[in-house]
Structures are given as structure tokens and as C-alpha cells.
N, C-alpha and C positions, 0 to 999 in steps of 0.2 A: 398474576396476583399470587402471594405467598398465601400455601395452603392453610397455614393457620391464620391468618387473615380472614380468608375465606370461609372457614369456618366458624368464627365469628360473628360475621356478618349474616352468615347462614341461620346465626341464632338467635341473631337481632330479628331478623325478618321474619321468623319465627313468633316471636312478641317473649323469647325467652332472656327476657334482660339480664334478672340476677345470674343464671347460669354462666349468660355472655361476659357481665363482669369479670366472673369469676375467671374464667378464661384467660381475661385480659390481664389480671391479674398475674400468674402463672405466666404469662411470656412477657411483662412489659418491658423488665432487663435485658430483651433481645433486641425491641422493638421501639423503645425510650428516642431515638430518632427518626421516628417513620411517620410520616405526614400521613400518609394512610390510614397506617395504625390507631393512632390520636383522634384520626375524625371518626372514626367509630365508637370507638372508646369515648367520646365526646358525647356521642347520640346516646349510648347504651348510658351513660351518668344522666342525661338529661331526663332520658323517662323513667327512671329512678328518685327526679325532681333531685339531684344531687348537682344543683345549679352550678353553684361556684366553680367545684372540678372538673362539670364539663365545660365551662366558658375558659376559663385555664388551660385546657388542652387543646381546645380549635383555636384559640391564640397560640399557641409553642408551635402546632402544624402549621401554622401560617406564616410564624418566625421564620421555619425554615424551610418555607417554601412560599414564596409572598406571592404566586401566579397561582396559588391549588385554590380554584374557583368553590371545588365543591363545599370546603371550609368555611370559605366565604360567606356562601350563599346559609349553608347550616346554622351559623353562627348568626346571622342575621335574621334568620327566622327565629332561633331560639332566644333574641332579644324582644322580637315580636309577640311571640307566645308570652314572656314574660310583663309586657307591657311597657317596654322599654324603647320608644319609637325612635329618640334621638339617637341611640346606641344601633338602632337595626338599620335605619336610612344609611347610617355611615357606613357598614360591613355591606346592605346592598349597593350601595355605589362602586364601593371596589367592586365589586363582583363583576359590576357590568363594565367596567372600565376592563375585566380581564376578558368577557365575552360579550360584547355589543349586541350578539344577537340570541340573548338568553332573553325569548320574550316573558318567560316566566318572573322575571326577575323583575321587568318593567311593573306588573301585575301587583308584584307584594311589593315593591316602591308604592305603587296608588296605592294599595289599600291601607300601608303605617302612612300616607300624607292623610286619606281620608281619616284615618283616630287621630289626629288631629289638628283637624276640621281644613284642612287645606285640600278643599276640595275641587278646585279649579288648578291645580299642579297635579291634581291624582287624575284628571281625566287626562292631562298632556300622557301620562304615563298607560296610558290604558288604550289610548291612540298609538302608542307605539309597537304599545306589545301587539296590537290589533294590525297595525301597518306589517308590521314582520312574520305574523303567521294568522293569518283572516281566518283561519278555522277554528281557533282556540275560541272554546265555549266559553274558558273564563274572563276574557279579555272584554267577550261582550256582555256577560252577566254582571259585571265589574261596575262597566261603565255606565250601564243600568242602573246601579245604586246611586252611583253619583249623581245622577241627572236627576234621578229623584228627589238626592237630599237637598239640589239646586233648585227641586220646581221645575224642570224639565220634562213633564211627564210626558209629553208625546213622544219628544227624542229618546225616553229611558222605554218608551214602548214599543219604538224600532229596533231599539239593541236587543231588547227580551225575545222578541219575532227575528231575528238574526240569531239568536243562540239556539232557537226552538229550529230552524231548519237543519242546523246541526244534529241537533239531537234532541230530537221529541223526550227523549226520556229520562235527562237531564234530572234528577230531585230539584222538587221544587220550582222548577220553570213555569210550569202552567200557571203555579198558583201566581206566580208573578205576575205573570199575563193578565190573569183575572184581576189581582187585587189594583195591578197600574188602571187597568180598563175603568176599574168600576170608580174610582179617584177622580179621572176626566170624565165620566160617564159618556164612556163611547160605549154601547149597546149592540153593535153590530157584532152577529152571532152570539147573541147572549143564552139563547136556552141550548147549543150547541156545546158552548164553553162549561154553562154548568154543570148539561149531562155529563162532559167528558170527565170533569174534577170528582163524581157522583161515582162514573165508574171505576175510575182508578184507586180512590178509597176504599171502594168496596172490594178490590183487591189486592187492598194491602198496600199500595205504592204511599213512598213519602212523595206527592202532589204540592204541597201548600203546608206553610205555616197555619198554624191551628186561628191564629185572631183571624186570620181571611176567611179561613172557613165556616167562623161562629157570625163573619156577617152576612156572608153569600146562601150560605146552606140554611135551611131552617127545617135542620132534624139532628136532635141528641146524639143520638145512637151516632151519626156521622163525625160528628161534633169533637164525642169522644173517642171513635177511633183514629181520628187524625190528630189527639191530644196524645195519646197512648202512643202512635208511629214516631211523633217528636221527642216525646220525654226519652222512649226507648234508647235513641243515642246516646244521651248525655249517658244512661246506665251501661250503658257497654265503655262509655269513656271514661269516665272517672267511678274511683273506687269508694265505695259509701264506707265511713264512719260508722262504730257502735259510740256513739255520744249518750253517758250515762248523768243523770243530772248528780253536781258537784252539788256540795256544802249543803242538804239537806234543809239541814237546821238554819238555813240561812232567813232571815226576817219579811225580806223582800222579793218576789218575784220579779226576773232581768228579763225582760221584752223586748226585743231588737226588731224596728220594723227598718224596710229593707225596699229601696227604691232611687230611680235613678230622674224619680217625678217629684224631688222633694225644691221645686220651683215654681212659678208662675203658670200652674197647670190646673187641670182637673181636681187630680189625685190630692193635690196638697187645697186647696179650692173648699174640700170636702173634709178633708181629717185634720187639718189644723186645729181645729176647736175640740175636735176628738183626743187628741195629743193633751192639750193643756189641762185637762178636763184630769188626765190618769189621777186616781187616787196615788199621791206620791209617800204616804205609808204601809201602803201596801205593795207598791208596784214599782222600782227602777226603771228607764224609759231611756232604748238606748235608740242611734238614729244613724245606720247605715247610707251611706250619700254612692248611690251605682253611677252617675250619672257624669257627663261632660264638665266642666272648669265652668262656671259662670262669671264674666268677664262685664257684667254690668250690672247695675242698681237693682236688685229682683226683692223686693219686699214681702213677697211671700217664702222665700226662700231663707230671709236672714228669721221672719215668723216660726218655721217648722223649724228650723234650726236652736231655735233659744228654746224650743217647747220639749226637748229633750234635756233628760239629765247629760246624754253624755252623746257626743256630732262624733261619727268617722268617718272621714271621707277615702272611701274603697275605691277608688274609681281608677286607679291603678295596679291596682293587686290582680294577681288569678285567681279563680277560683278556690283552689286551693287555701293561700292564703287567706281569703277572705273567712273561708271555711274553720280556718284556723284563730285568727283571731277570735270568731264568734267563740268559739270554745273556749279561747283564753279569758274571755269578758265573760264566761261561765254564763249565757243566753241560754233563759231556761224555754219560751217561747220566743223560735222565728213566724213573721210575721211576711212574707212573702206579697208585696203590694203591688208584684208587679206580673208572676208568672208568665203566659203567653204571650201579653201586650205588646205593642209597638213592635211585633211581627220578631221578637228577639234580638232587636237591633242593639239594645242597653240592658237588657235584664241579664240576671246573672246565674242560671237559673241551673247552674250544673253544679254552683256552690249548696246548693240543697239539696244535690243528689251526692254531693260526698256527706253533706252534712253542719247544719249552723246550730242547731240544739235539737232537745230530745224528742220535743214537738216542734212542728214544722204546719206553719197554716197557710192556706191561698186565701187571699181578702182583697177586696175591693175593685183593684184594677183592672183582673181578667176574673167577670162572672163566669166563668164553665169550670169545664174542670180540667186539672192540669193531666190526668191519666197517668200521675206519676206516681212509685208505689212510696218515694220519698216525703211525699207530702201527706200528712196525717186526717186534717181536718179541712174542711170550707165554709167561709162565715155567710151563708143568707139569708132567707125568709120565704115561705111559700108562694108568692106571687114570684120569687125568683127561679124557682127550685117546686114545680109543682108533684104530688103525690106520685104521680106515673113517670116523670123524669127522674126519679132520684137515682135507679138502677144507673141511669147514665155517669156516674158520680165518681169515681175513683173514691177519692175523699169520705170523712167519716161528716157529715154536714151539721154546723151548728146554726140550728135557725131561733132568730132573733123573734121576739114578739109581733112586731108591724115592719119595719121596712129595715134591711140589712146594712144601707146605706148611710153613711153619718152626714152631718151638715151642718152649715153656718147656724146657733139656735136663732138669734136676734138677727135677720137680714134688716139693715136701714132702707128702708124707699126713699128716693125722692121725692120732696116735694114740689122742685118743677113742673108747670105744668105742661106737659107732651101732648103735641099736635101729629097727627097725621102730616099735613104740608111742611115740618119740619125736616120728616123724611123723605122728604118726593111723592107721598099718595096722596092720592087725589081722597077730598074727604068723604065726599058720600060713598064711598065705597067699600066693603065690607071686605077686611084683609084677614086672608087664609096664609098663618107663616107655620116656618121649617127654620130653625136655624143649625139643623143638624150638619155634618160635614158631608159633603154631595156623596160619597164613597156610601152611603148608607142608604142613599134612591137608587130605586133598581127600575127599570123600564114596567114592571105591573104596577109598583103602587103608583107611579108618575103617570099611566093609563087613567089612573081612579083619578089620581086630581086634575088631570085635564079634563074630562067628563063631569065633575063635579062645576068646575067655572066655567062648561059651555052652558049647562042647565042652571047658571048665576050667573047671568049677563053683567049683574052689578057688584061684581066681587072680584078680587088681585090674590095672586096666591105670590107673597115676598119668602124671599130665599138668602141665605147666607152669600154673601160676596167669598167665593173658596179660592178657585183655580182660574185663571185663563182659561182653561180648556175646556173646564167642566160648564165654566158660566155660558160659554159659546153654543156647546155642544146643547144643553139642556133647551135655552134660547133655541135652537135650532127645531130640534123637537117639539116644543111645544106650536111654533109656526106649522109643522106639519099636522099637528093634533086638531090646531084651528080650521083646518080647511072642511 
């Protein structure tokens, strides 16, 4: 390798980008035909977010050299990063067409089919990578997700326990472990599992996504130092913003809430009528969309959507970008509706560590707290947020008069009349229900209510129809409780 190459490179790896430019700079008229050269000079524009010139130059190296795999693969990632899945499929196929047994390459194949949503071609690809090198942690951590997002939970909790004998120490493995387990409610070794995610917290390890921990753990203090371990990344990854608020004098305050739940959900379930509700002389009402393509009739979705002054759907932008527009829409309050939730699958939650306006709030979707020093505020109420909890708080906490949570005002009842034998129970019987998601029964309170309907011989405890596995599993248990 030529020494100034080399050097280069040396200061890429370094994290000294601008320097490396510059570098590159100073010799490209030597170098203006080196496929080497190019693909560094490519990386080094890319984390400079100087996109165009470096997708420009991993094309010109690949001009002239259409077998330099590494270009390849570079360039395909870096359409990935940018959320660009049609453009990176295509650069990873070459890749593997130049090395068949690049299982890495299978890997980030599945994971741009998984964004989007082809997620029975992402496991073909995840089996391969798995088929050609059985120890790669990611191939079974991979496959893991998919089997998930398929409802495969047993199978995605054989790959999680295949990745774990690799390497117990893996970020984030165990939490996996735990949060698939408690989903099916398989219970075996459960106060084992919890000690172990209890000790590793308390020394610091990334263990678990923070929403697993806020359902498994039932202590603050832990709460918030596994909020505080996650946010941590995103701040050492992206660079925060001094976002100062524009136009002063402007009449209206610009509110952008921000979610990728603005569908047939909970989240929209709940703040819909809160949306419509904004005083719109006082307040602009903008509507961030983080979330997947919606491909059918969602009636609450086309709702939240007209309840704004003004819909964006981000759901392909980076961070960055996102980050950017919100400034450009001059957003005087972000509204963050989604922080920790859904385990970080669709939130986007590193665009509020660079920056979407001057305050930044966590509301509704994840009650804790986000431990990020990016976020300013948290909306709740004292039954959420009690006197002795609050230290746990990152957040500066705005508590509402009685309950933090917004809602339908006028809910319609039926007036049908509902029968018990409509639903399969029997009528004299006095029915004990849950329709919460099984991920949320843990084997002690499931103890109490099998104790509770042995001492009520004439009493049904009815449950949420969730999972296969969890409906079996709990069934199973409760046959042992009865004995």
C-alpha cells in the first residue's frame, strides 16, 4: 500500500476526518486513478455527511475497477445509512456476486429487505450468512428480529440462545433473551434471568433496551441507568445542535410532534382528540410521520393526519436530515411521542440528540425517562412520577393537574346488549379479565391470580388471545397451579 495512502487511512481510523480530507486533497492529482485512493476519500466525505461526493467517488473506483469488492460493499452500506434500500440491495448484490462467501454481506442484504418489510427474503439471507460462518453473532441476532417481526417467537428465541453461547457479552443479548421470554411467557429461570440483567446494570453494561427494562425491573434508579446507558450512544454518535429559537416575534408557536405511531395504535388511540383540540391561534401543529408506508385503509391514521396544520412524512430521511428540516420548519417545541418505545425499532431518537428545536419534550409513549441530557422536559402527573421518584428523572418534569394522559373526551358505548355466552363464559360465573399483552404477566402476579380463583371456585380469570406461545404456555401453568 502507498505510504500516503496509508496515512490517510491512518487518520480516518483515527476519527480525524477534516484533517484526512485535507490530505486528500494535497495528493488527489497523483491519485485521481486509484480505486484505493477513491474509496477512502469516499468514507472520509461520507462522515463529513458530504454525500453526493462521496457516492461520486465509490462510483469512479468501481469504473475502474468493477471486481473492488470493498467499494462495493462501502457504497452500499452508505446507501443504507442514507435510507436508500433500492440503491444498497443493488451495490450489495454486486458485492456478492464478486465474493459469494462475504457472509457479512448476506447480513446487510437481510437487514435493507427487513426496512422494507420483506421479511421472509431477509431470513433466506440470514441463513446464509449463518450457513457460511455459524459463529457470526450477527447472523443469529439478525435472524432473531425477523422471526419476531414474523411471530416466531420461539424460533427467534433459539437464535437469541445460539448468539448468547457465542458470546454471553454481546450488548444487548440478554435483554433479548428476556424481553422474547417474557412475550411467550416462558418463566423458566426467571428470577435467574432477572438477577443476572439487575447485575449487569449495576455495572454499567449496555444489557437491554430501556422499554424492557421499564417492564421487567420495578426500580427507578435501574430504570434510569439503563435509559442513561442507551441515550449515551446516540451522544457520542451524532453531534448536537445549538438550535436557537428563530423569528421571535413570530405570533404562533410551531409544535412538531414526532412518531412513527401516528396509525391504528395506542399513541394516536389517545392524542387524536388532543391534536384537534390545539388552540390554532395560538399554536401551529406540525406532524412528523417516523413510521413504515401504510399500504391500507387506517382511519386513524388519515384522522391524526388532517389534525395537523402541516403532515411530514420522515420516514426516510436520517437523522440528520430530519433534524434539519425541523429547524427549517423553525419547530419551536419537539414533542418526542415516542423516546424509548418499541425497544428502538422506529423511533428516531438521535435526531433529538443533534437537535429538532430549542425545547425538546418526552410525552406519552415511553412514561420514564429518557436519561438523555438532549431532552429538556417530561409531561406527567404524580400518580405517574411520585415525590421520591422524581430524582430518577433526567428531565425537567411538567406535572399536569390529575392524569398526564390525554383521551377520547365523548367515548360512545353501545348499546347492544352483551352477554357473557356470547363470549364462551359460562354465565353464573364471575369473570376476572387482563387484556393487557401477556409480555406484562410475570410468573408472581400469575401466582396471585391462580390463588385468588382456587379460593373462587365460581370465578374465570379471561385473557387477551396474544401469541401462540404465550396462550399455550400460560394454559400450561395455570394446569400446574390447579393441582
Amino acid at each position: 500500500m502507498d505510504i500516503k495512502i496509508s496515512n490517510i487511512i491512518n487518520l480516518f481510523q483515527k476519527k480525524n476526518f477534516n484533517e484526512a480530507k485535507l490530505k486528500c486533497i494535497e495528493v488527489q492529482s497523483l491519485y485521481e486513478n486509484n480505486p484505493e485512493f477513491l474509496n477512502i476519500f469516499a468514507a472520509i466525505l461520507f462522515e463529513l455527511k458530504e454525500y453526493n461526493n462521496s457516492i461520486e467517488k465509490w462510483k469512479k473506483a468501481i469504473d475502474l475497477n468493477s471486481n473492488y469488492f470493498m467499494a462495493h460493499e462501502n457504497l452500499a452500506n452508505a446507501f443504507l445509512n442514507l435510507k436508500k434500500y433500492h440503491d444498497a440491495l443493488d451495490y450489495f448484490n454486486k458485492a456478492i456476486k464478486i465474493n459469494p462467501e462475504a457472509f457479512q454481506i448476506y447480513n446487510n442484504i437481510g437487514n435493507t429487505l427487513t426496512k422494507l418489510n420483506k421479511f421472509n427474503e431477509a431470513l433466506d439471507c440470514y441463513n446464509k450468512a449463518i450457513n457460511i460462518k455459524p459463529n457470526d453473532i450477527y447472523g443469529h441476532i439478525f435472524k432473531g428480529h425477523v422471526l419476531s417481526e414474523l411471530r416466531k417467537f420461539s424460533e427467534a428465541l433459539e437464535c437469541y440462545k445460539s448468539a448468547y453461547i457465542i458470546n454471553p457479552d454481546h450488548p444487548l443479548l440478554l435483554g433479548y433473551i428476556a424481553h422474547t421470554k417474557t412475550i411467550i411467557c416462558d418463566w423458566e429461570n426467571y428470577k435467574e434471568t432477572i438477577d443476572l440483567l439487575k447485575y449487569s446494570l449495576e455495572n454499567g453494561k449496555k444489557v437491554s433496551y430501556p422499554f424492557t427494562i421499564l417492564t421487567l425491573l420495578d426500580s427507578p434508579e435501574l430504570q434510569k441507568k439503563t435509559a442513561e446507558i442507551w441515550s449515551d450512544q446516540f451522544e457520542k454518535l451524532y453531534q448536537k445542535k445549538n438550535i436557537i429559537l428563530k423569528n421571535k416575534n413570530k405570533k404562533k408557536l410551531r409544535i412538531g410532534y414526532y412518531s412513527a405511531d401516528f396509525r391504528n395504535h395506542a399513541t394516536s388511540h389517545l392524542i387524536a382528540e388532543m391534536l384537534e383540540y390545539h388552540n390554532r391561534s395560538k399554536f401551529e401543529v406540525f406532524g412528523f410521520y417516523l413510521g413504515r408506508k401504510i399500504n391500507y385503509q387506517d382511519i386513524w391514521h388519515e384522522r391524526v393526519k388532517n389534525s395537523f396544520d402541516k403532515f411530514l412524512d420522515v420516514s426516510s430521511l436520517t437523522e440528520y436530515q430530519i433534524s434539519e428540516l425541523s429547524v427549517k420548519e423553525e419547530i419551536d417545541i419537539a414533542v418526542d411521542l415516542m423516546a424509548h418505545c418499541n425497544n428502538g425499532m422506529e423511533n428516531r431518537f438521535g435526531a433529538f440528540v443533534i437537535g429538532c428545536a430549542p425545547i425538546q419534550v418526552n410525552f406519552l409513549g415511553y412514561p420514564g425517562t429518557s436519561g438523555a441530557k438532549s431532552i429538556d422536559y417530561i409531561v406527567a402527573d404524580k400518580n405517574l412520577i411520585s415525590d421520591d421518584n422524581e430524582k430518577f428523572f433526567s428531565e425537567k418534569i411538567i406535572f399536569l393537574p390529575n392524569s398526564y394522559q390525554p383521551n377520547v373526551k365523548d367515548t360512545k358505548i353501545s348499546d347492544k346488549k352483551i352477554t357473557k355466552e356470547k363470549f364462551g363464559l359460562t354465565s353464573e360465573k364471575f369473570i376476572f379479565c387482563c387484556f393487557n399483552q401477556h409480555q406484562k404477566i410475570n410468573p408472581i402476579i400469575f401466582d396471585v391470580w391462580m390463588k385468588i380463583l382456587k379460593k373462587n371456585q365460581n370465578s374465570i380469570l379471561w385473557l387477551l388471545d396474544d401469541n401462540i406461545y404465550s396462550n399455550k404456555n400460560l394454559v400450561s401453568e395455570a394446569k400446574k397451579k390447579r393441582r
